[in-house]
matplotlib code that plots the C-alpha trace (Angstrom):
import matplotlib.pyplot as plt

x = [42.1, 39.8, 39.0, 35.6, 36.2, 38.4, 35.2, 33.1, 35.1, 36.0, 32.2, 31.9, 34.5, 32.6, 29.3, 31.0, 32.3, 28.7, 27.6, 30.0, 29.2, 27.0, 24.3, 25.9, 25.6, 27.7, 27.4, 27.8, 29.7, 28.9, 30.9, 30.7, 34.8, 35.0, 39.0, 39.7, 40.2, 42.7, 45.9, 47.8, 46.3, 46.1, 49.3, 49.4, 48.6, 44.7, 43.5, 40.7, 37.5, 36.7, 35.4, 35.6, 35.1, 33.9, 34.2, 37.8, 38.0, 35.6, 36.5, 35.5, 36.6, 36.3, 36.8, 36.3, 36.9, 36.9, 36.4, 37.2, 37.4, 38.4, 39.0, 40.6, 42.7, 43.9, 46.4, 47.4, 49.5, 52.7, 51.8, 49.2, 48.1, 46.9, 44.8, 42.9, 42.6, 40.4, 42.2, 40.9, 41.5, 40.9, 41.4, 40.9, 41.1, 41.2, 40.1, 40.8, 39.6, 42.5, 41.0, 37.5, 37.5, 40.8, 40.8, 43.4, 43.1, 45.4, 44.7, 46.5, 45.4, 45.9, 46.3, 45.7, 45.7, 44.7, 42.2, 38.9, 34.9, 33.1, 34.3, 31.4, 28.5, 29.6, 28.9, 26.2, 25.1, 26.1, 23.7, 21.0, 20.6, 21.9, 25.4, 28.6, 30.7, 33.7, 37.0, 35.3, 34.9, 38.2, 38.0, 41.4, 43.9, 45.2, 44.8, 44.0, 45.8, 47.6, 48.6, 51.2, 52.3, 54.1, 56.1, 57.3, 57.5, 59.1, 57.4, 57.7, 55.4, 54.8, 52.4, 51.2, 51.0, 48.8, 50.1, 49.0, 51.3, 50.5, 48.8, 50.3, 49.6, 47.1, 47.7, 45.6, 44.8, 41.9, 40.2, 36.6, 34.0, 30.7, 28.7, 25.5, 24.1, 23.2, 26.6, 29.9, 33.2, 37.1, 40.7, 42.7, 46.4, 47.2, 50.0, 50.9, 53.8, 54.7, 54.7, 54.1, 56.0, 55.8, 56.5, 53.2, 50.9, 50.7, 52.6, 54.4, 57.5, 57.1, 55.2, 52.7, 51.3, 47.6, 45.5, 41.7, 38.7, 35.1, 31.8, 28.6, 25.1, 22.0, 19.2, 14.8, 14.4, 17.6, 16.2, 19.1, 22.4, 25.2, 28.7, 31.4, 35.6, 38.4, 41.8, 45.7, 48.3, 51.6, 53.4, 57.3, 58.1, 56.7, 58.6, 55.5, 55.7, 58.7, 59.1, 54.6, 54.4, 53.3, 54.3, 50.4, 47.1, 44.0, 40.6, 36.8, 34.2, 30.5, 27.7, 23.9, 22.3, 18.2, 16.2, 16.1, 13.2, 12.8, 16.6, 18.2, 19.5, 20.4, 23.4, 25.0, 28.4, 30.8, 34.5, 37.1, 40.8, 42.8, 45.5, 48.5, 50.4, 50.9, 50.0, 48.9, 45.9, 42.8, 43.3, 45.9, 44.4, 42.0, 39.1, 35.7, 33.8, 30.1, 28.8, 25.6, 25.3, 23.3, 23.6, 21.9, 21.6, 22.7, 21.4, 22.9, 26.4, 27.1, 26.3, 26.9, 27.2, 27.3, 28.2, 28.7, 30.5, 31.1, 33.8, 32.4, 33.9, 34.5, 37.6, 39.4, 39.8, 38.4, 35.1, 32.9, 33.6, 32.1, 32.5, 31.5, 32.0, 31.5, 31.9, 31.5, 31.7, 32.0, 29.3]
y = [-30.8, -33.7, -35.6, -35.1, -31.2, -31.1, -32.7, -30.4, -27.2, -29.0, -29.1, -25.8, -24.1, -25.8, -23.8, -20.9, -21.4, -21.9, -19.0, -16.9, -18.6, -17.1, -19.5, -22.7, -25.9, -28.2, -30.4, -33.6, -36.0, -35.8, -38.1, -38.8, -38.0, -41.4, -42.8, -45.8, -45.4, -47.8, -46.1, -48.7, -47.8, -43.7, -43.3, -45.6, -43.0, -43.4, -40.9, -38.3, -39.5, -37.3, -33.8, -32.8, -29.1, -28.2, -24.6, -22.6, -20.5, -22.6, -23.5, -25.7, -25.7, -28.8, -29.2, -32.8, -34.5, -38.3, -40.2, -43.8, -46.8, -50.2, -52.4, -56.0, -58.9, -59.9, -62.9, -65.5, -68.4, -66.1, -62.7, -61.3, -57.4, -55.9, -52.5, -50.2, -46.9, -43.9, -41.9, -38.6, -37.3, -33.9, -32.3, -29.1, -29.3, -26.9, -27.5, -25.2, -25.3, -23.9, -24.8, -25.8, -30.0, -29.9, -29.2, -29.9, -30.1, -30.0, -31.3, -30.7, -33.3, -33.5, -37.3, -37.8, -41.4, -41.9, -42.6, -41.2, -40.9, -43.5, -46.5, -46.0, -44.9, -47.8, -50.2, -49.0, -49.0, -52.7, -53.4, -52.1, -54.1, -57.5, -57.1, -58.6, -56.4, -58.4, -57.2, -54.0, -53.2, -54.7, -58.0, -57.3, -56.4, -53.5, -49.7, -47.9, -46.2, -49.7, -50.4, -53.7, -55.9, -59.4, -61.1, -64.1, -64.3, -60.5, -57.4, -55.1, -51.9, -51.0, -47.3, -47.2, -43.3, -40.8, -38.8, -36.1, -34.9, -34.4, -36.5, -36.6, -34.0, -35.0, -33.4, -34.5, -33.5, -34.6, -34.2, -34.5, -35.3, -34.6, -36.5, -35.2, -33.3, -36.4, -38.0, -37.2, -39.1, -38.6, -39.8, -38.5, -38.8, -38.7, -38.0, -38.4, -36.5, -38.0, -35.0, -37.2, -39.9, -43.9, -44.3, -42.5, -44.1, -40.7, -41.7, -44.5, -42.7, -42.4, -41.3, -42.5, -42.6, -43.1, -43.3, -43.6, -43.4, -42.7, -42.2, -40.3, -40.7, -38.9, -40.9, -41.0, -37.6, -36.5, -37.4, -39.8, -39.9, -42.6, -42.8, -45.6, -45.5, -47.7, -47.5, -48.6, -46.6, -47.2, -46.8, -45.8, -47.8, -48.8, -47.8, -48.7, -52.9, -53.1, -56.8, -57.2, -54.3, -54.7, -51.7, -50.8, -51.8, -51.9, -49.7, -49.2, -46.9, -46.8, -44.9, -44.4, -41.1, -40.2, -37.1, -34.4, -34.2, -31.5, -30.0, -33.8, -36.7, -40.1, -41.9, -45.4, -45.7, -48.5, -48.1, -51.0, -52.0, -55.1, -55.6, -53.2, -56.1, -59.5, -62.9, -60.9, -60.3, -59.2, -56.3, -55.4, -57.1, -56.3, -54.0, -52.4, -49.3, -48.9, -45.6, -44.4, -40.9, -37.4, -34.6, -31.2, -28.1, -24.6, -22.5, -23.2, -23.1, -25.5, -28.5, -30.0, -33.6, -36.6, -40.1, -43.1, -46.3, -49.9, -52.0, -54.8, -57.2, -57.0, -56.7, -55.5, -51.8, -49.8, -51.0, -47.3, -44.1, -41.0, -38.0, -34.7, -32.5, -28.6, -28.2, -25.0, -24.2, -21.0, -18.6]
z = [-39.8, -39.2, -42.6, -42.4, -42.0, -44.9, -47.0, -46.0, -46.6, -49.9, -50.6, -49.1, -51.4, -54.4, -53.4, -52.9, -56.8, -57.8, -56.2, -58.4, -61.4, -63.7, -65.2, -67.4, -68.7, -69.7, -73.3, -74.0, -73.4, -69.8, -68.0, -64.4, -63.2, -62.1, -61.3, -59.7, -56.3, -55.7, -54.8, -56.4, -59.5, -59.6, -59.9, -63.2, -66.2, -66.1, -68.4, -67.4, -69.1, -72.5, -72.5, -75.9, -77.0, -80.7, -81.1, -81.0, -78.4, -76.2, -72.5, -69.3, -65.8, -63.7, -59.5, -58.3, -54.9, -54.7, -51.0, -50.9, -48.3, -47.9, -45.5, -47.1, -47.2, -50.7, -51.5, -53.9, -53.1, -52.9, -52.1, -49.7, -49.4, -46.0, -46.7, -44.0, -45.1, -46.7, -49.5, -51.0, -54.4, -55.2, -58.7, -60.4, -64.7, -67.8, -71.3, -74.0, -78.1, -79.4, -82.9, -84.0, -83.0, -81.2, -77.3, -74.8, -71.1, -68.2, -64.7, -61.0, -58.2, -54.8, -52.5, -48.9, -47.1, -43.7, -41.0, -42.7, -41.5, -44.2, -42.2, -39.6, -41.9, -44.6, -41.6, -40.6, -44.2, -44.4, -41.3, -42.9, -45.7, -44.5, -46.0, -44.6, -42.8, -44.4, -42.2, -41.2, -37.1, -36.4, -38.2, -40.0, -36.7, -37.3, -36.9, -40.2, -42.5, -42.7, -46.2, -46.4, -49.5, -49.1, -51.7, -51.4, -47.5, -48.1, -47.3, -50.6, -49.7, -45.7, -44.9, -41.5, -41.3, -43.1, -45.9, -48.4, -51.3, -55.1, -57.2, -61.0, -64.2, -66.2, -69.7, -72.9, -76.2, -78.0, -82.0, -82.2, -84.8, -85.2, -88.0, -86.8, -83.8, -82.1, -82.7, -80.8, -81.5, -80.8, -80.1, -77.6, -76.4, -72.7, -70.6, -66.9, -65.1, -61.4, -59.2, -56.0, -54.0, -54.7, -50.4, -49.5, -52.7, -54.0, -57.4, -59.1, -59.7, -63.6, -66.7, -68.7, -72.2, -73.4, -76.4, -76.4, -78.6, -77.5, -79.0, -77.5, -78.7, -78.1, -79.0, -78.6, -79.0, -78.1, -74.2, -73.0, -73.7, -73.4, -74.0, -74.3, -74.4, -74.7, -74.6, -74.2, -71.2, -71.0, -67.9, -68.2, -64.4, -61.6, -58.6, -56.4, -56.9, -59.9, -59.5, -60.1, -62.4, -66.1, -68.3, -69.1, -69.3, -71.3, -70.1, -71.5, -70.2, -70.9, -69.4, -70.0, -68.5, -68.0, -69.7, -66.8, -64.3, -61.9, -63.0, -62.2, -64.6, -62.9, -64.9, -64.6, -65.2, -65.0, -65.7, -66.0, -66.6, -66.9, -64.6, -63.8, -62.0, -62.7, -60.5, -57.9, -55.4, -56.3, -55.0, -57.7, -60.5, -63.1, -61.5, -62.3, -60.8, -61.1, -60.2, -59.9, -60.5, -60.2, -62.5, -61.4, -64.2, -62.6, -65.4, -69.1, -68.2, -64.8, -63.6, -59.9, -60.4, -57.3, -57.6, -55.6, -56.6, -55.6, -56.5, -59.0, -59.2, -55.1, -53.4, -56.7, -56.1, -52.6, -51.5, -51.5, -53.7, -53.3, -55.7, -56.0, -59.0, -60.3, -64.4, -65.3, -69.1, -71.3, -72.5]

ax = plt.figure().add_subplot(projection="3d")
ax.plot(x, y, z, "-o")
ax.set_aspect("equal")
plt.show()
């Protein structure tokens, strides 16, 4: 099926979900389900960002689909990194209080790489406002999906095909605290199963460990809301690029989200980690996402929730991101 089509019918599928929910919103935290694109990095043990749940018994149900693109050329002195491609993520997620503070969540993901639709619109985008196309239209000389890394004169990672296969298990648990009812905080433990293949960018091969703490605050008038996390994974290998890998890295969230107008908030979010490799590109270096979001109440129980993100700094993960996101929660 044409990319495109398959976003469509993903989007499609959500609505249809909506349309069977029965009225919802979510609480807070309320996280944009931001990952870095970059599938050099998904693979890696990135934990989910929090959802805690306060009362026993208490669940939440989560559908996402991500949509990235990039077109770049990324190299130091030794090792260069040739990437044309679009890569979707899509994920569906469970949390369950199985005791009052304590929740834990499991998440199944699906990958696909290939030859996508946002090249086009992204250029045309670019036009618009006086951007550089950068190695867009044919600047880089090849024929996406292209994905090729160089060591040392030796090429360690070749993908010239498309490919879809599973994306890892997400599993956390996390213990909550509330102080007051404008004050959320927690620590979670994360863990990611490889259920995918290194050769297609769909995994790394191994597991990974991860601990995180966040706070959320509610503040003037209860009205906005932000959030911030940081946090340590540990990855177990690196089958991906062994001879660059580290064995982890470090990673901080923070986000800042609008009182509602006409059943909308608008939220910035920016998202970060240091580097899973070492003396390489940009590309596989240290990377941030900034995303600017929309949040839309379906009654007191759901929320539909739309984000698009840019790579800041540039050229360190893919170029655009789009997501799209259904949490329903329980009555």
């Amino acid at each position: 099926m044409n990319p495109a089509l398959r976003f469509a019918a993903g989007v499609a599928c959500a609505g249809l979900a909506l349309l069977r929910a029965t009225s919802a919103h979510a609480e807070s935290p309320d996280w944009l389900p931001v990952r870095d694109a970059n599938p050099f990095v998904l693979g890696n043990g990135l934990p989910l960002l929090p959802e805690p749940l306060t009362r026993s018994g208490d669940w939440r149900f989560d559908a996402s689909l991500a949509e990235a693109n990039s077109q770049l050329l990324s190299a130091t002195a030794h090792d260069t990194l040739t990437y044309a491609a679009e890569t979707r993520e899509s994920r569906l997620a469970f949390s369950y209080a199985f005791a009052d503070d304590w929740s834990a969540r499991a998440s199944l993901g699906a990958y696909w790489i290939g030859v996508g639709f946002l090249d086009r619109p992204i250029q045309h985008f670019h036009d618009l406002i006086g951007a550089p196309q950068g190695y867009r239209g044919g600047r880089l000389g090849v024929k996406p999906p292209y994905v090729r890394v160089d060591i040392d004169g030796r090429t360690a990672f070749f993908l010239d095909r498309p490919h879809t296969g599973a994306a890892p298990l997400l599993l956390d648990v996390t213990r909550s605290f509330e102080p007051s009812p404008a004050q959320t905080y927690g620590i979670a433990a994360s863990l990611s199963v490889p259920l995918g293949s290194a050769r297609d960018l769909s995994d790394n091969g191994h597991s990974a460990i991860a601990l995180s703490a966040f706070g959320d605050w509610r503040f003037w008038h209860d009205a906005w809301q932000a959030g911030a996390r940081v946090g340590y994974v540990h990855d177990n290998g690196n089958d991906l690029l062994p001879t660059l890998a580290r064995h982890g890295a470090a990673f901080g969230d923070a986000y800042v989200r609008t009182p509602e107008l006409w059943g909308w908030r608008a939220q910035l979010q920016y998202d970060l980690h240091s580097g899973f490799y070492r003396d390489a590109p940009n590309f596989l270096a240290d990377a941030g996402v900034l995303t600017l979001g929309l949040t839309h109440a379906l009654g007191e129980r759901a929320e539909l929730q739309f984000g698009v993100s840019e790579d800041v700094p540039i050229a360190h993960t893919q170029d655009v991101a789009f997501t799209v996101a259904l949490r329903i929660a329980a009555p």
